[in-house]
ZALUM-166074 format. One record per residue: y, x, z of N, C-alpha, C, O in turn; residue in one letter. Coordinates in pm, whole numbers, plus 50000, padded with zeros to 5 digits. Each point is the difference from the previous one (the first is absolute). Example, Ala and Ser with C-alpha at 12.3 -4.5 7.8 and 13.67 -1.06 7.14 Angstrom:
! residues 2
494315131950780501194991150000501205009050000499985010450066a/501074986149862501195008250006501094992350073501115005150017s/
***
This chain:
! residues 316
498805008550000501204991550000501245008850000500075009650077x/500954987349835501055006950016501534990050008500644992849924x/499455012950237501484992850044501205007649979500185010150068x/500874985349824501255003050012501044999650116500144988450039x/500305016650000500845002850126501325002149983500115011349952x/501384981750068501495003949958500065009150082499325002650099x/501665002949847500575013750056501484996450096500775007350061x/499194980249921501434993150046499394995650173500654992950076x/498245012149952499654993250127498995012150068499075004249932x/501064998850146499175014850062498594990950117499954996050117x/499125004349763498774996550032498645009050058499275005849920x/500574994450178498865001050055498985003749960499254994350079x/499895013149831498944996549903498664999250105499054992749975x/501025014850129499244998750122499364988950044498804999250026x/502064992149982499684984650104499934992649883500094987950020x/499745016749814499034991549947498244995549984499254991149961x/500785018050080498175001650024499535000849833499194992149951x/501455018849974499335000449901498185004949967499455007750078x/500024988449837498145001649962500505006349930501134999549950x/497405012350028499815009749973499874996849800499184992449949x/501905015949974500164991949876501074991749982500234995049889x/500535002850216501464998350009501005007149937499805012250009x/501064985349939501585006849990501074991450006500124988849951x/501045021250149500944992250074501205011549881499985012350000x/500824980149925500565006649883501774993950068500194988750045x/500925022849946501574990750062500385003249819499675008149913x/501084981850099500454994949845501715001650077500135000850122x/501144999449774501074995349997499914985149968499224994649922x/501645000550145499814985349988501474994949885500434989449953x/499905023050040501214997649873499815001249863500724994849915x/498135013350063499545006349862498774991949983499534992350085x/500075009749816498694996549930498825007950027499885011449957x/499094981750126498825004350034499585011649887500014996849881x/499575018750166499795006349900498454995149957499194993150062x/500745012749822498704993049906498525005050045498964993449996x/501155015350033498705005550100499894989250142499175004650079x/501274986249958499924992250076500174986249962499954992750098x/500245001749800499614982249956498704994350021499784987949997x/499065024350031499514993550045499674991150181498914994850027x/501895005350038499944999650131499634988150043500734990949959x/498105004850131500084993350061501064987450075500034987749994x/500825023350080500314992450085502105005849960500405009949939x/500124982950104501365002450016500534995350070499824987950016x/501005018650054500915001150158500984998849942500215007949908x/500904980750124501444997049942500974997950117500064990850082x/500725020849901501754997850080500975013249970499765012049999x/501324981149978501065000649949499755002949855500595010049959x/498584982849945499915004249880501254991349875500404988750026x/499785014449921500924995749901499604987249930498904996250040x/501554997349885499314988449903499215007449880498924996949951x/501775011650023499505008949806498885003150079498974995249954x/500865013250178499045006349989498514992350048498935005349970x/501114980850113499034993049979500144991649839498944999749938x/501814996250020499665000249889499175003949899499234993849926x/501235024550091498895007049898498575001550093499055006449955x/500884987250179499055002350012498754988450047498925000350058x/501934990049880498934990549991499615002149861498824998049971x/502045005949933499175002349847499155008950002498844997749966x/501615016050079499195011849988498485001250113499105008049977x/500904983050136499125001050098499094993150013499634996250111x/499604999349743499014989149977499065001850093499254990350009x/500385023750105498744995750054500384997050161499255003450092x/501734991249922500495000150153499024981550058499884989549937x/499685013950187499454994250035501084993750125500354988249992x/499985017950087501144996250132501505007149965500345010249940x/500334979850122501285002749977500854997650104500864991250003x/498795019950118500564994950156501535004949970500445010849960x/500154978050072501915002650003500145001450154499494992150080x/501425021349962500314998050135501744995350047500705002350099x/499494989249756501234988450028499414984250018499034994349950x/502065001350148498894986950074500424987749854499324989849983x/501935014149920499714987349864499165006149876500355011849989x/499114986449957499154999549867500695001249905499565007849915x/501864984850051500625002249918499925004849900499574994249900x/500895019550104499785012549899498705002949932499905006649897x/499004987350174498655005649978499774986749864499815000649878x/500344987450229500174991249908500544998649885499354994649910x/502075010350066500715002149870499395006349869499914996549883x/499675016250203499805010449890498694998549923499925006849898x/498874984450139498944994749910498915003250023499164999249910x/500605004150180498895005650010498704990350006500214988750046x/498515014349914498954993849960499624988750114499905004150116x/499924984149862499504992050120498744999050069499644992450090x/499475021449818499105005150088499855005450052498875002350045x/502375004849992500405009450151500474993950104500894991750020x/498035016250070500644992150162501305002950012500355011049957x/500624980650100501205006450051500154997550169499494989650040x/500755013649996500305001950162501695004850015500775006649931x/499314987450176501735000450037500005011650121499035006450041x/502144994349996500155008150157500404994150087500695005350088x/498844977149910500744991150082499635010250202499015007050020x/501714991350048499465007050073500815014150085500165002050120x/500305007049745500395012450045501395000150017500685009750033x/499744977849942501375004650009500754991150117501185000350035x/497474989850025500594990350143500795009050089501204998049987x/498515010750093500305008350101501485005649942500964998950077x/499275007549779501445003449990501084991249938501165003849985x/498294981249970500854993749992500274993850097501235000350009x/498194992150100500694997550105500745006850038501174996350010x/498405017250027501185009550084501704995949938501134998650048x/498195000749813501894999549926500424988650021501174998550037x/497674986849936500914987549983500174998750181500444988950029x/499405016750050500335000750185501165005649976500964992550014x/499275018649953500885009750005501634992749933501175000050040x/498084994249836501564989649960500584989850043501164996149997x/497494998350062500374985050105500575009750141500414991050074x/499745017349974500675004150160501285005049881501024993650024x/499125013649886500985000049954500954993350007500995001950071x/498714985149822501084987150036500594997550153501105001550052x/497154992250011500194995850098501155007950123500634993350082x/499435019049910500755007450089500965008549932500325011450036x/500134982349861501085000949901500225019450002500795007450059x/498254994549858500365014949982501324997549887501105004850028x/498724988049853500935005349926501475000350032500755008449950x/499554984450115501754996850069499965010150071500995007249988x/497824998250121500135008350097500235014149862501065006450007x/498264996249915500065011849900501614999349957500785009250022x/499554979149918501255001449972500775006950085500495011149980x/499624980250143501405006050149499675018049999500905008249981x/497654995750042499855013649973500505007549912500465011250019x/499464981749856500545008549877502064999949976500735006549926x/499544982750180501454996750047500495009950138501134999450047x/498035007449993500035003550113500674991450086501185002350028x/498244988450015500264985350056498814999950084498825000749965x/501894998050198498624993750058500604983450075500914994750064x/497505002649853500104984349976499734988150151499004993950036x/502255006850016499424997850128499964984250020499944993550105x/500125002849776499524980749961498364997050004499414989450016x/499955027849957498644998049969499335007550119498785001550004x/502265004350120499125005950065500634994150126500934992149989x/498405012750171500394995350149499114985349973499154995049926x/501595002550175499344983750049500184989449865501054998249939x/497654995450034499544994549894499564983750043499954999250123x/499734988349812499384993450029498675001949940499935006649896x/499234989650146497835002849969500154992149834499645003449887x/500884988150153499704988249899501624990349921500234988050013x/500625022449909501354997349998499934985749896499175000949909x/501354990650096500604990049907500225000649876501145002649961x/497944995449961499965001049833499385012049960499845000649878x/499685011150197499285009149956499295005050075500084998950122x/498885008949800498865006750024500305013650063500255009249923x/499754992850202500105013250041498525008250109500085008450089x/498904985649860498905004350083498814992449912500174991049918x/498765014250114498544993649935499434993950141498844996249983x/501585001750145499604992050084500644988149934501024997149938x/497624996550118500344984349952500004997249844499664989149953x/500725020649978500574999049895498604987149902498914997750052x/501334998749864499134989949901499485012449890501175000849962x/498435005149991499175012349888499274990649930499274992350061x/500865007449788499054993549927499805008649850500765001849905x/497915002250123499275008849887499754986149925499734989050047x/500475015749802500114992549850498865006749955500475011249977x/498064989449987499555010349908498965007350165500205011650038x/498624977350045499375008350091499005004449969498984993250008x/501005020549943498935004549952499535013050129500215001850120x/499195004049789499355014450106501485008250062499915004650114x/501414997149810501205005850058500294992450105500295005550107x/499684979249879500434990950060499784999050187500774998350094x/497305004249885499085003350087500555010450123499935000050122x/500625008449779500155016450094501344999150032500405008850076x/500754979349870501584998450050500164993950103500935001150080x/497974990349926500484985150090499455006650126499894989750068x/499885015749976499345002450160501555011850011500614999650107x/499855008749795501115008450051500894985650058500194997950120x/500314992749767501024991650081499524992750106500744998250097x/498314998049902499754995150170500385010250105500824998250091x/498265016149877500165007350119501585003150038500265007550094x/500884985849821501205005350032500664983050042501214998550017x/497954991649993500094985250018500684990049924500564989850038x/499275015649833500284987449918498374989949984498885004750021x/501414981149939499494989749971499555002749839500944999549920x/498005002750035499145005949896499324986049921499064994150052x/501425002349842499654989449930499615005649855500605010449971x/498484984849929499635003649861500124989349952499814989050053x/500855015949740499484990749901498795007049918499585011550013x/500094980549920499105003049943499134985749889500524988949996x/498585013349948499764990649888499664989350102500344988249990x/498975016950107499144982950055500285005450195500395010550051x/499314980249989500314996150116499035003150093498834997649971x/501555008850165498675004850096500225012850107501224999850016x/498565004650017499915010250094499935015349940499084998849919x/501225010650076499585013649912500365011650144500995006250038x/497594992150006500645015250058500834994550146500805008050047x/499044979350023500244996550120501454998249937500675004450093x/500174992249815500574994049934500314986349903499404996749898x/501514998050155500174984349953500495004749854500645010449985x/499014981249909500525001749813499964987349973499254990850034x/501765010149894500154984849960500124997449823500775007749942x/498624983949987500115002249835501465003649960501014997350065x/498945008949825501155001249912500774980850032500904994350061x/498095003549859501084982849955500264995450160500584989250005x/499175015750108500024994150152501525005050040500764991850051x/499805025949920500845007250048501044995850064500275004350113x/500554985449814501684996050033500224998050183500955004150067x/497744987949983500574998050122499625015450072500825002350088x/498735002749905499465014550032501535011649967500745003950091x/499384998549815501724999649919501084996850089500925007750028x/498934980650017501264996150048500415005050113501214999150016x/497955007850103500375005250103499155014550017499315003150097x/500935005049780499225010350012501655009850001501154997449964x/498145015250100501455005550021499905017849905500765008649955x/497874988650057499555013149890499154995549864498974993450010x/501355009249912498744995849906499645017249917500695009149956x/498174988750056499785019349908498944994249916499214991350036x/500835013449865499434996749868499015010849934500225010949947x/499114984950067498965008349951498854991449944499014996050063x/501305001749802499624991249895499305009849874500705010249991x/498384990149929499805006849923500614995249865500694989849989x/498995018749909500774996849887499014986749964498974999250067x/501264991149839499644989349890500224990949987500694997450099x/499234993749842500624986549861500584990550140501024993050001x/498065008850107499914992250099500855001450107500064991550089x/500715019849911501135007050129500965005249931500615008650065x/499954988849780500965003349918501474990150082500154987849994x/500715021850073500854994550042499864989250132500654990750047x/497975017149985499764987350131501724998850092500534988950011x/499935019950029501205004250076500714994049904499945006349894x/500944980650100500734992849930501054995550074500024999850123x/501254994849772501154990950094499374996250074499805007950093x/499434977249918499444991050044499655007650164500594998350106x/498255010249862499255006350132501535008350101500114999650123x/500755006349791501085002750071500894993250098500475003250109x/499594983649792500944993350078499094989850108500664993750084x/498175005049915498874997050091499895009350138499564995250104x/500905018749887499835008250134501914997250045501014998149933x/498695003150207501384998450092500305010949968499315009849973x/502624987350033501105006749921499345021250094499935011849963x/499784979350173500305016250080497935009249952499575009550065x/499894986049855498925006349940500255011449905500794999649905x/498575009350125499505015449913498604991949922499254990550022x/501005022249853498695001349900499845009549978500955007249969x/497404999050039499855008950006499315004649852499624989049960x/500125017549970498714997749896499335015349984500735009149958x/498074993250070499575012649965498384996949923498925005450020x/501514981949872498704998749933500365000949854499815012049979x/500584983049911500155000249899501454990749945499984987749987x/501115020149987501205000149927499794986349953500534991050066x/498665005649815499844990649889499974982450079500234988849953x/499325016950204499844988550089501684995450056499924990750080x/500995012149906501574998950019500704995049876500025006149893x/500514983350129501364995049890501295010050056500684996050094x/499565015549850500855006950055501044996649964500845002750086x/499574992849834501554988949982500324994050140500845004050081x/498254984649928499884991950089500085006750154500454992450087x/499145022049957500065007950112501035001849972500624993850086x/500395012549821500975006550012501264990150060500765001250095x/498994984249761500514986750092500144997650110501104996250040x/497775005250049499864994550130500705011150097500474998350112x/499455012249817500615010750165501444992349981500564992750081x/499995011949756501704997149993500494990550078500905001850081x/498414985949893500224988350053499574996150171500334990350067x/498745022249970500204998350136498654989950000499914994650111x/499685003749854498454986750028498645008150009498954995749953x/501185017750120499185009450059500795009150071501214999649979x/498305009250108500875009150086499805008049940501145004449991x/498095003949937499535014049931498874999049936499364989450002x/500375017949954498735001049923499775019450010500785008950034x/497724991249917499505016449986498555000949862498834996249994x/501835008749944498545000249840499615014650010500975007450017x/498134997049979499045011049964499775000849840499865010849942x/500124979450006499934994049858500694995649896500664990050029x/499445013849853501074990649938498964994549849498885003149960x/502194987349988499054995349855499765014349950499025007450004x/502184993749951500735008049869499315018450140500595001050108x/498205010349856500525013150065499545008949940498905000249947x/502015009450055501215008550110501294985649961500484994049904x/499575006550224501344990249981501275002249953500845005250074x/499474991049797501375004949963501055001550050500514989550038x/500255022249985501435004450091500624988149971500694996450095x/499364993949784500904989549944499824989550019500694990949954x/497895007250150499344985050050501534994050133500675007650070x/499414980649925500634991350076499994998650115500894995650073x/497475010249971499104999850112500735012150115500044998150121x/500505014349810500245008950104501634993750030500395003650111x/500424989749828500614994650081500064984750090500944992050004x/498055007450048499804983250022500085005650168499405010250033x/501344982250059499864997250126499415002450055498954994849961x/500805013750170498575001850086499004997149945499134991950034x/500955016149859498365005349960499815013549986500745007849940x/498144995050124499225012850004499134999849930499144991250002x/500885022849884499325003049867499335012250051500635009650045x/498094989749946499125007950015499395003449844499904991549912x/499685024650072499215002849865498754997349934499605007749912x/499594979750131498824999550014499015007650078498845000049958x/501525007950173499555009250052499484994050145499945007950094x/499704978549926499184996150075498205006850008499415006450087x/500284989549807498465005949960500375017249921500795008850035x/498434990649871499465011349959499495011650048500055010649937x/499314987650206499305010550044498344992250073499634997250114x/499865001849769498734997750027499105006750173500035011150053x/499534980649973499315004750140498654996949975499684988349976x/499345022850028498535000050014499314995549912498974993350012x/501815011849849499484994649906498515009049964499104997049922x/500985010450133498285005749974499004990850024498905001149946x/501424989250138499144996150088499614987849918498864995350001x/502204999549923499574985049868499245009649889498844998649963x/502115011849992499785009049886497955003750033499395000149893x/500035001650186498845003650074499104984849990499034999349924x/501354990550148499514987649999499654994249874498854995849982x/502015003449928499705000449874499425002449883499674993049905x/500275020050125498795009449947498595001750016499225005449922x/500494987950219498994995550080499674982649914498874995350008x/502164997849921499824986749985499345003949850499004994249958x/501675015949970499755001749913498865004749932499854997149881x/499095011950198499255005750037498724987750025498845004050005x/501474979750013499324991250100500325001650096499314990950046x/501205013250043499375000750160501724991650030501185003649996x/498154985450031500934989950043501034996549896499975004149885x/501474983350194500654997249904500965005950002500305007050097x/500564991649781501195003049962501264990450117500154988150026x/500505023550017501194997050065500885001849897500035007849905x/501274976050164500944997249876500065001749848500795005249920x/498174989050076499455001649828500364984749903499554988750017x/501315015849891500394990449936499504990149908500254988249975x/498965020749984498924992649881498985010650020500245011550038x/498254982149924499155011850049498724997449875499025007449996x/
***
């Protein structure tokens, strides 16, 4: 068996448990698989380009698995590859560092770094935001006690966020397609949300891309959350009417907002977005550091092999 390996990700070859007759081959994930290697088994995908899965769903007629260690398909999907290759996602590796970020942007708002950054960069100390405070001030969010948190999109990130906001005592609610418990968590359907909406004081979004979450974040859902509500989003850009966000800060019918994401990236210096109201623009730099991916990359190979099933496998 021969597994391709990016060079864009510093893999382990160890804690794959390769058999004897194995080869573990690192490819550029920018260039075109050299030709002494089309035939490969298996291919390991991250940070690769579009051209270059492209040429390598044409050129890689004998690929059997196609473990991506990005948690959307997308790209893999695009570029054509045969529908008799397993594909497998990295749903999984990237829970642990996107929470850290979409936490990190919700205490942001919540404890107003950016005004506080400003007075700093004014050499201003802001003594409206500091000394004796009320817990719970009138029209805004200044703490995650008590606070209402509602994950859009509860998936496996979702899983590993919601116990951070409890442990800091916010009230932890999910949407999601259908209705039920996830994880000692209340979710309520998409078509259920509005009353859920209406007294939520965080909403973080973490929605994946498709036909089905195109613009889920709309006027409508905007003007549905109370005026003193943050949005958070560290799932997919394409899931935001960013008109409609930019609308809502101007106009004051949200307190702030924070995207990790945009439609349109690298986000153009000339987008509308970097001047819109208490919003915090992050570079997409929530994820991209895969965690323990040997350990799917390994499981897999084991599925592939027979010996058990395929984890996060898309079509098989």
């Amino acid at each position: 068996m021969k597994i391709l390996l990016p060079s864009s990700i510093e893999i382990d070859q160890g804690k794959l448990s390769l058999h004897e007759g194995d080869t573990a081959v690192v490819y550029d994930p920018k260039s075109p698989v050299p030709e002494e290697h089309v035939d490969a088994d298996v291919l390991v995908v991250w940070a690769n380009t579009a051209e270059q899965l492209a040429d390598s769903a044409r050129r890689l007629t004998g690929l059997r698995l196609i473990q991506a260690l990005l948690a959307g398909p997308d790209p893999i999907v695009k570029a054509g590859f045969s529908e008799d290759i397993v594909v497998c996602s990295g749903i999984g590796l990237h829970d642990k560092p996107v929470a850290e970020h979409a936490l990190a942007l919700t205490l942001a708002l919540v404890r107003s770094l950016p005004e506080l950054g400003t007075a700093h960069r004014e050499h201003r100390w802001a003594s409206e935001l500091g000394g004796p405070q009320k817990l719970h001030p009138e029209g805004r969010v200044a703490t995650l006690l008590d606070a209402q948190v509602t994950i859009w999109g509860f998936g496996s990130i979702a899983s590993t966020l919601a116990p951070l906001y409890s442990a800091l005592g916010a009230q932890v609610s999910g949407i999601a397609r259908s209705t039920g418990v996830r994880d000692g968590y209340n979710v309520v359907a998409t078509e259920e949300k509005d009353e859920l909406l209406a007294r939520t004081d965080v909403l973080v979004m973490i929605l994946p891309s498709a036909e089905a979450t195109e613009k889920a974040l709309d006027a409508d859902v905007l003007r549905t959350l109370p005026e003193h509500a943050y949005v958070v989003n560290v799932g997919r850009g394409s899931t935001v009417d960013e008109d409609a966000l930019i609308q809502a800060l101007n106009d004051r019918e949200i307190a702030g907002a924070a995207i990790d994401v945009a439609s349109q990236e690298p986000l153009g210096s000339d987008s509308p977005l970097w001047e819109a109201p208490n919003l915090i623009i992050t570079p997409h730099s929530a994820g991209g550091r895969p965690v323990d991916s040997e350990d799917l990359i390994e499981h897999n190979l084991r599925a592939l092999r027979g010996e058990g099933e395929y984890r996060n496998a898309l079509s098989a």
